[in-house]
C-alpha positions in Angstrom: -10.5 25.6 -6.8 -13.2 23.1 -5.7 -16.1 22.5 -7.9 -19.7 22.8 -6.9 -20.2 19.3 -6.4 -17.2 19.4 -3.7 -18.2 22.3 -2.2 -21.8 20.8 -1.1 -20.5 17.2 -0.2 -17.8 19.4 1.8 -21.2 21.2 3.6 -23.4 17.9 4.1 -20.3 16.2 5.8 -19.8 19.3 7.8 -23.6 19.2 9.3 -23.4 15.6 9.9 -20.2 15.1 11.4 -21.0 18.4 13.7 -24.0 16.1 14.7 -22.1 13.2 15.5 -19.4 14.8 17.4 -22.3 16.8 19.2 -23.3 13.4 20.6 -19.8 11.8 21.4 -19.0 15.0 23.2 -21.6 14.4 25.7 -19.8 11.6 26.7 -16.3 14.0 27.1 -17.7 16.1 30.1 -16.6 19.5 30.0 -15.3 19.2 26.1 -16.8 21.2 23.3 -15.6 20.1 19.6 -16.8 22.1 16.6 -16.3 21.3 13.0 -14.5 24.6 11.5 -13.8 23.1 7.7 -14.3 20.5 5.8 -12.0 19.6 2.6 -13.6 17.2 0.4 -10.4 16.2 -2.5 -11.5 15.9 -6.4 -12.3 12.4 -6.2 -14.4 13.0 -3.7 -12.6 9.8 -1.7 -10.8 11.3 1.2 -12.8 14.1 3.7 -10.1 16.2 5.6 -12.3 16.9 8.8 -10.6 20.7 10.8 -11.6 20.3 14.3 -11.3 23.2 17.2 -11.5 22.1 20.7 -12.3 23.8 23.8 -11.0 23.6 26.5 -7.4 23.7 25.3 -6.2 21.3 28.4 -7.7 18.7 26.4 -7.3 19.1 23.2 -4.1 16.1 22.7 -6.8 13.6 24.1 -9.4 14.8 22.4 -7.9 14.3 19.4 -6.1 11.1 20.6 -10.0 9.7 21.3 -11.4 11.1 18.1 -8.5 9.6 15.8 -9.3 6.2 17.2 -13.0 6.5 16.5 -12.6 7.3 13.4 -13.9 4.4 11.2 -16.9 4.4 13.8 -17.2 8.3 13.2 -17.1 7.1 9.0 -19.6 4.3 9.3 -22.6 6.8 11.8 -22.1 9.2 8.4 -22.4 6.6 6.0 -26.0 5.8 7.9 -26.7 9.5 7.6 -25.8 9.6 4.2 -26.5 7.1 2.1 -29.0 8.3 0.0 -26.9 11.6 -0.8 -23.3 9.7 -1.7 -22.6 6.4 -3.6 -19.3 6.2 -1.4 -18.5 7.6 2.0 -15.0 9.1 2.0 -12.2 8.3 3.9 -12.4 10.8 6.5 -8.9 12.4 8.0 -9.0 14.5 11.1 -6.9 17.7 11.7 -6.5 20.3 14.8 -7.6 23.7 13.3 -5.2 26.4 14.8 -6.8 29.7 13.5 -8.1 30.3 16.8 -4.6 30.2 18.1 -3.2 31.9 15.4 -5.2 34.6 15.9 -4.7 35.0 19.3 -0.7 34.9 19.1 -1.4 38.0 16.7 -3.3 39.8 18.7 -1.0 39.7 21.5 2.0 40.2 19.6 0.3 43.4 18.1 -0.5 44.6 21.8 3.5 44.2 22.8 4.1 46.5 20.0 1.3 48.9 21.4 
């Protein structure tokens, strides 16, 4: 269960990093990347950062281009955030496949129809 503290760190990095990604997808014509979840650990050290990308033709280089950004992506929210947190986290990126999930559902429910 994630404490309060967590939980709002978890939020702040969520805004911030949707801003940042807002900006470096302008750069990615045609890609849209939104910030689903974030899971901040106890410690408060290591951010794991759920992404979903649209279109899905691109999500493997999206995430490919995103991966090796990353300590760039970390130091742009260390500038936004250094009044809030003593220490930026180590920040992890993940594909979030709810989306998908969801979909495969859905379409398996309408075979059984």
């Amino acid at each position: 269960m994630e404490s309060t503290r967590q939980h709002k760190i978890a939020r702040l990095i969520q805004k911030d990093m949707s801003d940042i990604l807002l900006r470096y997808a302008r750069t990615l014509h045609g890609t849209l990347i939104s910030v689903s979840e974030v899971r901040v650990s106890p410690d408060l050290s290591m951010a794991h950062i759920y992404l979903s990308v649209f279109p899905q033709n691109k999500v493997a280089e999206t995430m490919a281009l995103i991966d090796e950004n990353r300590h760039r992506f970390r130091g742009e929210l260390g500038t936004l955030e250094r009044h809030q947190l003593r220490i930026i986290p180590e920040i992890v990126f993940h594909l979030d496949e709810t989306i998908d999930r969801m979909e495969r559902i859905d379409e398996l429910l309408r075979q059984d129809r």
